[in-house]
C-alpha atoms as an extended CHARMM CRD file, in Angstrom:
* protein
*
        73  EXT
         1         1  UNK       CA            130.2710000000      147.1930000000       62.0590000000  PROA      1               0.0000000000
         2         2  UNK       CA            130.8490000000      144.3130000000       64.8380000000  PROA      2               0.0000000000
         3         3  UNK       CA            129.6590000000      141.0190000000       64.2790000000  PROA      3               0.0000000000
         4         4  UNK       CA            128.8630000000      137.7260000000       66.0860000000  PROA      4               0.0000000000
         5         5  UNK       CA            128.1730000000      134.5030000000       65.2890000000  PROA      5               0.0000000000
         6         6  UNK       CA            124.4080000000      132.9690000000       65.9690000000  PROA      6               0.0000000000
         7         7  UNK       CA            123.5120000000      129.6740000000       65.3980000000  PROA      7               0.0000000000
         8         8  UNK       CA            120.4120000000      129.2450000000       63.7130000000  PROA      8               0.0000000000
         9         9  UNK       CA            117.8760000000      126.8590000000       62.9340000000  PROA      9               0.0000000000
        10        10  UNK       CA            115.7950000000      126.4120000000       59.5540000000  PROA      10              0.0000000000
        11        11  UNK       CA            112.5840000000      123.8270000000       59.4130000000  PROA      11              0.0000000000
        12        12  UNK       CA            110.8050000000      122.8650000000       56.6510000000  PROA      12              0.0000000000
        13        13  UNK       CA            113.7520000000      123.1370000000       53.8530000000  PROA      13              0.0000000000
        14        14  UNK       CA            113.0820000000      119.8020000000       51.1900000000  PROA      14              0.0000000000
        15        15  UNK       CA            116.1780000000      117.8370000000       51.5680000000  PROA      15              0.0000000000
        16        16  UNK       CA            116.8260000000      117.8770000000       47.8550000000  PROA      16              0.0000000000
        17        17  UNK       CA            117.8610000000      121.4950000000       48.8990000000  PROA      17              0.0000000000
        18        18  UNK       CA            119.8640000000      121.7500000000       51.6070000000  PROA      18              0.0000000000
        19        19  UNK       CA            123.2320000000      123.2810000000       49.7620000000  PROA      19              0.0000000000
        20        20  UNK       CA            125.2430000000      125.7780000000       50.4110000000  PROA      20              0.0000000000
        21        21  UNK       CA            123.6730000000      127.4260000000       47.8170000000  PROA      21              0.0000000000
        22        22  UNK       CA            120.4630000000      127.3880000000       49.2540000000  PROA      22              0.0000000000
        23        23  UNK       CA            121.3080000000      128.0350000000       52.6520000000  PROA      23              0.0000000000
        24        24  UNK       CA            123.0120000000      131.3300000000       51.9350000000  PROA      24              0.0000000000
        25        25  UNK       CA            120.1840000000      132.4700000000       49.7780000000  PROA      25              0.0000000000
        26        26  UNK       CA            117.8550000000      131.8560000000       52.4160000000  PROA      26              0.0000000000
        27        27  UNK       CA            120.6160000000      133.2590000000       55.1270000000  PROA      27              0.0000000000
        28        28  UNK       CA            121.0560000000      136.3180000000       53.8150000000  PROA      28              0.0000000000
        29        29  UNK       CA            118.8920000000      138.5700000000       55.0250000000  PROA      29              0.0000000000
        30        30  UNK       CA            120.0130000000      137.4160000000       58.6980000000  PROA      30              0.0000000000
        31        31  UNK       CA            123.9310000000      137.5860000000       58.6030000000  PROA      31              0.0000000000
        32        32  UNK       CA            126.8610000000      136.2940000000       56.6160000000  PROA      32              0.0000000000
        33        33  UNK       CA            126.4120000000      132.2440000000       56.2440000000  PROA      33              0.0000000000
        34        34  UNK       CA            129.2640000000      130.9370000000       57.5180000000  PROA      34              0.0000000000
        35        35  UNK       CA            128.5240000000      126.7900000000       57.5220000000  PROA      35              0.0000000000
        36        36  UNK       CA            126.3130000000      123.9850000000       58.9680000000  PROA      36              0.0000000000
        37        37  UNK       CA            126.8210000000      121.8590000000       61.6570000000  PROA      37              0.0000000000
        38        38  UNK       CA            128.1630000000      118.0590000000       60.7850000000  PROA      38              0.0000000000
        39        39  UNK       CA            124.5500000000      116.9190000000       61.5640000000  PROA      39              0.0000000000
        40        40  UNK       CA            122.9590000000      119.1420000000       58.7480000000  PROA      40              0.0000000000
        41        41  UNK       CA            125.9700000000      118.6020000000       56.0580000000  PROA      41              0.0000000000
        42        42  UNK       CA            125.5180000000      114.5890000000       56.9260000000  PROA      42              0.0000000000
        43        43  UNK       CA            121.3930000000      114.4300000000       56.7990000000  PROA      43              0.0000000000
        44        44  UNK       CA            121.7490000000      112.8360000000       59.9010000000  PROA      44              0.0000000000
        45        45  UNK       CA            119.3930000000      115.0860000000       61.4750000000  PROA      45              0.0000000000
        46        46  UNK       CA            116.4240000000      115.9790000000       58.7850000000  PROA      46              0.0000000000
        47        47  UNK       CA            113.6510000000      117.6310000000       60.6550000000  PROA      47              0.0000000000
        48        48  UNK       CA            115.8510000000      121.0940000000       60.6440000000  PROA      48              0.0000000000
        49        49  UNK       CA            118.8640000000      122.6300000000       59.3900000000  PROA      49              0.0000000000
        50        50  UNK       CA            121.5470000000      123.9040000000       62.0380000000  PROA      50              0.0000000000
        51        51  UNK       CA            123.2670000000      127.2330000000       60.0070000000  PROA      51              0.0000000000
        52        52  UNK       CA            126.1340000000      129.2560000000       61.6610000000  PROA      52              0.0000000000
        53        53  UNK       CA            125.8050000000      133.2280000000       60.3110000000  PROA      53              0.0000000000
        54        54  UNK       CA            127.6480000000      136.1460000000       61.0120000000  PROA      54              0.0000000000
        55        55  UNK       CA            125.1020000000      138.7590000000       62.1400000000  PROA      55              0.0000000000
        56        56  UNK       CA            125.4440000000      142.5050000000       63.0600000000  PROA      56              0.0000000000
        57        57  UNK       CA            126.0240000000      142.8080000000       66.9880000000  PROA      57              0.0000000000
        58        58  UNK       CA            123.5340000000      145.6520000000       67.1900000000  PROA      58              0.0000000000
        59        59  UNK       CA            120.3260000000      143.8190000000       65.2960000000  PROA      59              0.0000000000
        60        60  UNK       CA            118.3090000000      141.2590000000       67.1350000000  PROA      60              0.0000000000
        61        61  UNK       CA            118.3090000000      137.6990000000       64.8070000000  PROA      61              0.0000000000
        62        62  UNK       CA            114.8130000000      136.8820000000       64.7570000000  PROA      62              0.0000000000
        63        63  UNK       CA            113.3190000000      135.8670000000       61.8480000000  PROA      63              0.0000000000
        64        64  UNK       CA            109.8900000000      133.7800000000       61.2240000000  PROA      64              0.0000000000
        65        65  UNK       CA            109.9480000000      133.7850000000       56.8690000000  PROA      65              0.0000000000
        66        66  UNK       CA            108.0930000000      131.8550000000       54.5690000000  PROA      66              0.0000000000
        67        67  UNK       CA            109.4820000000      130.8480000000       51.2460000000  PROA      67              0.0000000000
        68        68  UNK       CA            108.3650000000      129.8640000000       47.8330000000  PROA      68              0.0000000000
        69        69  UNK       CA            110.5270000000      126.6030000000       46.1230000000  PROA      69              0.0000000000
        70        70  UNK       CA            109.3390000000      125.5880000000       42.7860000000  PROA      70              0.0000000000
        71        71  UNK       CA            106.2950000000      127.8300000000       42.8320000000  PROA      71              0.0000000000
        72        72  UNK       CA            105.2400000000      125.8700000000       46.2310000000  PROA      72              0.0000000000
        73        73  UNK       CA            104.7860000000      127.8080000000       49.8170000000  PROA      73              0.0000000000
């Protein structure tokens, strides 16, 4: 299957959790995660996270989710 690579943005995410980690678990019903911009990985920019997937050429990336952390929506 071809891929591409989509930029993507996440709101919302408690800073205590933006990881990897995290990231790809949330990611991974998009694409592959591939990284963050330097923005994200710094916290110099906190009101969203900036996440670079690999996503299936063929499947429109558009996504509105809401998760549970720690029991909380």
């Amino acid at each position: 299957m071809e891929r591409r690579l989509v930029w993507i943005n996440l709101y919302g995410i408690p800073i205590e959790l933006w990881s990897d980690a995290c990231f790809r678990q949330i990611t991974t019903t998009m694409g592959k995660f591939v990284g963050m911009d330097d923005a994200t990985k710094d916290l110099t920019r906190t009101n969203r996270a900036r996440i670079l997937i690999k996503a299936s050429l063929v499947t429109s990336v558009k996504y509105s989710n809401i998760i549970r952390i720690n029991g909380h929506l």
